[in-house]
C-alpha positions in Angstrom: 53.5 -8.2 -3.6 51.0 -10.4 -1.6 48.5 -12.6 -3.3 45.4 -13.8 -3.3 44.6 -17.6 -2.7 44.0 -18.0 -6.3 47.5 -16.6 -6.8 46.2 -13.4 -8.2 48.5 -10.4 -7.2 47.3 -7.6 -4.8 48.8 -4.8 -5.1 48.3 -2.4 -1.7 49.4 0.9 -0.1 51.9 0.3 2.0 50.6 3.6 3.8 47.5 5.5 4.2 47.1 8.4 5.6 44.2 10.4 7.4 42.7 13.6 9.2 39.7 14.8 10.5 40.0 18.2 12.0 42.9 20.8 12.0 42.4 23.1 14.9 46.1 24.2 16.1 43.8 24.7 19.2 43.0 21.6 20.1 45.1 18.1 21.0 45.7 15.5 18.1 45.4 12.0 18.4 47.3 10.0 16.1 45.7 6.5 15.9 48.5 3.8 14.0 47.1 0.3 12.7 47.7 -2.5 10.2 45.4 -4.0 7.5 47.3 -6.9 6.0 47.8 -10.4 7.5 49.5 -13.3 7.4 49.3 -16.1 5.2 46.6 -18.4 5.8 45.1 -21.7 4.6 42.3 -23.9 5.3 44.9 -26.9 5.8 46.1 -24.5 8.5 42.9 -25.3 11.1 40.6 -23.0 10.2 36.8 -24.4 9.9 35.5 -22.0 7.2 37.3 -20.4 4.4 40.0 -17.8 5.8 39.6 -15.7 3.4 35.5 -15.0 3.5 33.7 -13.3 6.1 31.5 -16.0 8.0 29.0 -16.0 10.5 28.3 -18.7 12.7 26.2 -18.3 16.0 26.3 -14.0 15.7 30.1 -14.6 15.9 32.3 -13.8 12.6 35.1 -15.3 11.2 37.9 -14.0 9.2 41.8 -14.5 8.9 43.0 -11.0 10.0 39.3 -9.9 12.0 40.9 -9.5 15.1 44.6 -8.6 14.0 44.3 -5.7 13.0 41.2 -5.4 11.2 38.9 -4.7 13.9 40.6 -2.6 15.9 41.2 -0.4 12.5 37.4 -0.2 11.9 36.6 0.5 15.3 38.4 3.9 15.0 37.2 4.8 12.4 33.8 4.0 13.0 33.8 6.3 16.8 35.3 9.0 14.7 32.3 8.5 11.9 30.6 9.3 14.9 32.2 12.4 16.1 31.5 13.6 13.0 28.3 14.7 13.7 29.4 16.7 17.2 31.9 19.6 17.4 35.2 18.3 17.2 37.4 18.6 20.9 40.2 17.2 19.4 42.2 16.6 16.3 42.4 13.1 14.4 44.9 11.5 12.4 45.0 8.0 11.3 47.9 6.0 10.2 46.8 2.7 8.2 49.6 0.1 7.3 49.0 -2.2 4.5 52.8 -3.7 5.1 53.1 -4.3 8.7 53.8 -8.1 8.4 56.8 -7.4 6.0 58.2 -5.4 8.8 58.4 -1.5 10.0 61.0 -0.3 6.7 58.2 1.7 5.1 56.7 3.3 8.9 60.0 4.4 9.2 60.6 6.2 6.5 57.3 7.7 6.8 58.2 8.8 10.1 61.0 10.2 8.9 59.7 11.9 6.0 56.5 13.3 8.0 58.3 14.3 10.9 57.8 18.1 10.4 54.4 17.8 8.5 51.7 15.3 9.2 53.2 14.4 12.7 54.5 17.7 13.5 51.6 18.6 15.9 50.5 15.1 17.5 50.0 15.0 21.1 48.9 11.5 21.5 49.4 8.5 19.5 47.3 5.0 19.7 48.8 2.1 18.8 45.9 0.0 17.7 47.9 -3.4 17.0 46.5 -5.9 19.3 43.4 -8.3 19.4 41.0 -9.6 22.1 42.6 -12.7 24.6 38.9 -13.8 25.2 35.7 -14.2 23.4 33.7 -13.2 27.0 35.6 -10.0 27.9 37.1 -6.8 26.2 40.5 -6.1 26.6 42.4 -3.7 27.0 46.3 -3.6 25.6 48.5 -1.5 27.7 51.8 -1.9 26.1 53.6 -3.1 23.8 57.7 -4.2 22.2 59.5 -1.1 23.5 58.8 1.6 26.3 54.9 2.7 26.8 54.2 5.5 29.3 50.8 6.8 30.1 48.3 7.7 32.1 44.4 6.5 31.9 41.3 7.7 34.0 38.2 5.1 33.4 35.0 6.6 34.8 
């Protein structure tokens, strides 16, 4: 199991798993990202302590804020919001705690979920990527394998 800088062990999921909504009527998006990092130490160039959330000049610092954690939170945070509204589409989330150990435990889930929680997903997100810039948003269009799509911005 990982552990902590003090050496402490930290024992994680190495899946979670989420819905909001259930309407057979209505799309489902299937959102997939990863919580855990890798390894990091001080020693390793970072100017504050990797492992504490620090702000300096509005901006904040963290091993693992932009990979994967903020993409993570942002989901769930738009769909805190959609709460509040009537639902136009189904949500499902898939959280990995393991990804940096590699995809053994996705795959079986995929296996074993196949004809239950993913039976009835029309779109999936994969939300494993971070910002290139500090100036501008970015937007990842693809990643290791095939990716076909199509995207309207208004």
């Amino acid at each position: 199991s990982p552990q902590l800088p003090d050496a402490q062990d930290l024992i994680l999921p190495s899946m979670i798993l989420g819905q909001l909504g259930n309407d057979p009527q209505k799309p489902t998006i299937c959102f997939y990202g990863h919580v855990d990092l890798q390894p990091a130490k001080k020693e390793d160039g970072w100017n504050t302590d990797p492992y504490a959330l620090t702000e300096i000049n509005r901006n904040l610092y963290e091993c693992g804020a932009t990979d994967n954690k903020r993409p993570v939170l942002t989901w769930i945070n738009r769909v805190e919001t959609f709460r509040v509204i009537k639902l136009v589409v189904n949500f499902r989330f898939v959280i990995e705690g393991m990804e940096e150990l590699g995809p053994l435990q996705l795959e079986k889930l995929l296996e074993e979920e196949n004809q239950c929680f993913f039976c009835h997903v029309n779109y999936i997100v994969i939300s494993d990527n971070l910002w290139l810039s500090n100036k501008k948003p970015a937007l990842t269009y693809g990643s290791q394998g095939n990716a076909c799509f199509f995207e309207e911005v208004k």
